[in-house]
N, C-alpha and C positions, 0 to 999 in steps of 0.2 A: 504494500500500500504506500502510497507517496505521502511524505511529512507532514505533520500537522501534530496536533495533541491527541493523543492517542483516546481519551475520554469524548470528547468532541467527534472524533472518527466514527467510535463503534455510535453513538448516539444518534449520528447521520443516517450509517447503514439502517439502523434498529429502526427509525422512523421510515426508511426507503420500503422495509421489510413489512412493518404494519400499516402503511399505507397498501402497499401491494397484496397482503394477505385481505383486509376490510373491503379491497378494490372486487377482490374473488367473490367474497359472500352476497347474498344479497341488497346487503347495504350499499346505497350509492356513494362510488369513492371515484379518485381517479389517481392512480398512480405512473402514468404513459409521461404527465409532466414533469413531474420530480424528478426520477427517473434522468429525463432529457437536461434538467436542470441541473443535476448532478454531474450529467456527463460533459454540457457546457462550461461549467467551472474548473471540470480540467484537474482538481485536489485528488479523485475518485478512481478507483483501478476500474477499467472497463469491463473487466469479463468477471469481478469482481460484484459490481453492481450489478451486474446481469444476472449472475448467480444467485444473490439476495432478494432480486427481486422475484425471479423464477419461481424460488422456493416458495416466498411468503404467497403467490396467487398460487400453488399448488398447494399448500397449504392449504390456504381459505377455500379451495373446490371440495379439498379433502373434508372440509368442515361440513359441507353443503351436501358431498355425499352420505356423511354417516347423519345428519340429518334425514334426508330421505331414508337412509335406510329406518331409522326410529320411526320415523310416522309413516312408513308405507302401512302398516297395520292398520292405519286411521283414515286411508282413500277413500272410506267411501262413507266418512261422515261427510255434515254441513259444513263444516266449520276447513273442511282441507282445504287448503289455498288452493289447488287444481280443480277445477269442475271435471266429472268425468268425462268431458268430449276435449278440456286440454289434456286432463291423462290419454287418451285415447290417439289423437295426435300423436304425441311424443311417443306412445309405445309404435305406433305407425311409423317414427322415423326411425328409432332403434331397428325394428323388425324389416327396416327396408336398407338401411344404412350400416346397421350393426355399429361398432364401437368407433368407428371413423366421425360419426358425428359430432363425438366430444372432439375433432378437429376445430369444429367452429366454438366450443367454449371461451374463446377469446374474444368472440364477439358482443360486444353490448348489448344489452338489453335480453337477448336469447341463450350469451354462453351459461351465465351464471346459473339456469334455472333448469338447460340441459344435465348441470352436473348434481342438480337437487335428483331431478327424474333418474339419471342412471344409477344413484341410490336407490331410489324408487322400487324401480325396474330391477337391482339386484343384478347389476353390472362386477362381476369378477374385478375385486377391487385392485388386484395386481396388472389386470388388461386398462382400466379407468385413468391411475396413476403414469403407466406410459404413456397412453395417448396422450392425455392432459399436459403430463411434466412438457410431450414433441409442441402440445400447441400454445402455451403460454411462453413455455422457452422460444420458439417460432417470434410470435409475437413482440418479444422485446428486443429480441435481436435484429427485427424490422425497425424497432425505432432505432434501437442505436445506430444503427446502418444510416437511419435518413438524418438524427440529429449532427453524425458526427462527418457526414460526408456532405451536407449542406447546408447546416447552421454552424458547423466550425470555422 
């Protein structure tokens, strides 16, 4: 890691990490700027912060999964956040797409809630976590790519 105070460093990362982990769940967060921000200040190891940030959004899927997994017993109250025709859908895209779909998990609005579903759904948690880790790792290694080759 390049110099600085070493308390100040990991508190940088740890904020990069919980941003990016909160960004996962379904709470609205955004960690893509930080992130960028980090990497434009130049202080920050690059493959470093990418790693930190990787983790904490697989992390927070991983949250989302064993969530689903807890309440899939409860799909077919009132009170589930899925109505049965979104469960139905999504078992629709699983059963046509199989585990490639958690590809798009990095996507706004539909990754986060694909990775609640293939808890759900009861997605082999060891197939979940690969996909997951290729598509959110994908995803930040896109931005670093655009911040650091066109906003450096």
């Amino acid at each position: 890691m390049p110099g600085g105070d070493p308390i100040t460093l990991v508190a940088e990362y740890a904020g990069l990490f919980a941003a990016a982990f909160v960004a996962a769940t379904i709470l609205p967060a955004q960690s893509e700027l930080l992130l960028g921000a980090m990497l434009v200040a130049g202080r920050f190891d690059t493959s470093f912060l990418l790693a930190v940030a990787t983790v904490g959004n697989v992390f927070g899927s991983v949250v989302n999964w064993v969530l689903g997994r807890f309440f899939a017993h409860h799909r077919d109250k009132p009170w589930f956040p899925a109505s049965p025709p979104t469960m139905a859908r999504a078992e629709a895209w699983f059963d046509r797409f199989g585990p490639g779909v958690l590809l798009l998990s990095w996507v706004p609005v539909i990754g986060d809630p694909l990775t609640v579903f293939a808890g759900v759904l009861r997605m082999r948690f060891t197939v979940f976590l690969l996909v997951v880790t290729l598509a959110k790792g994908g995803r930040y290694l896109s931005v670093a790519f655009v911040v650091m080759n066109w906003l450096v």
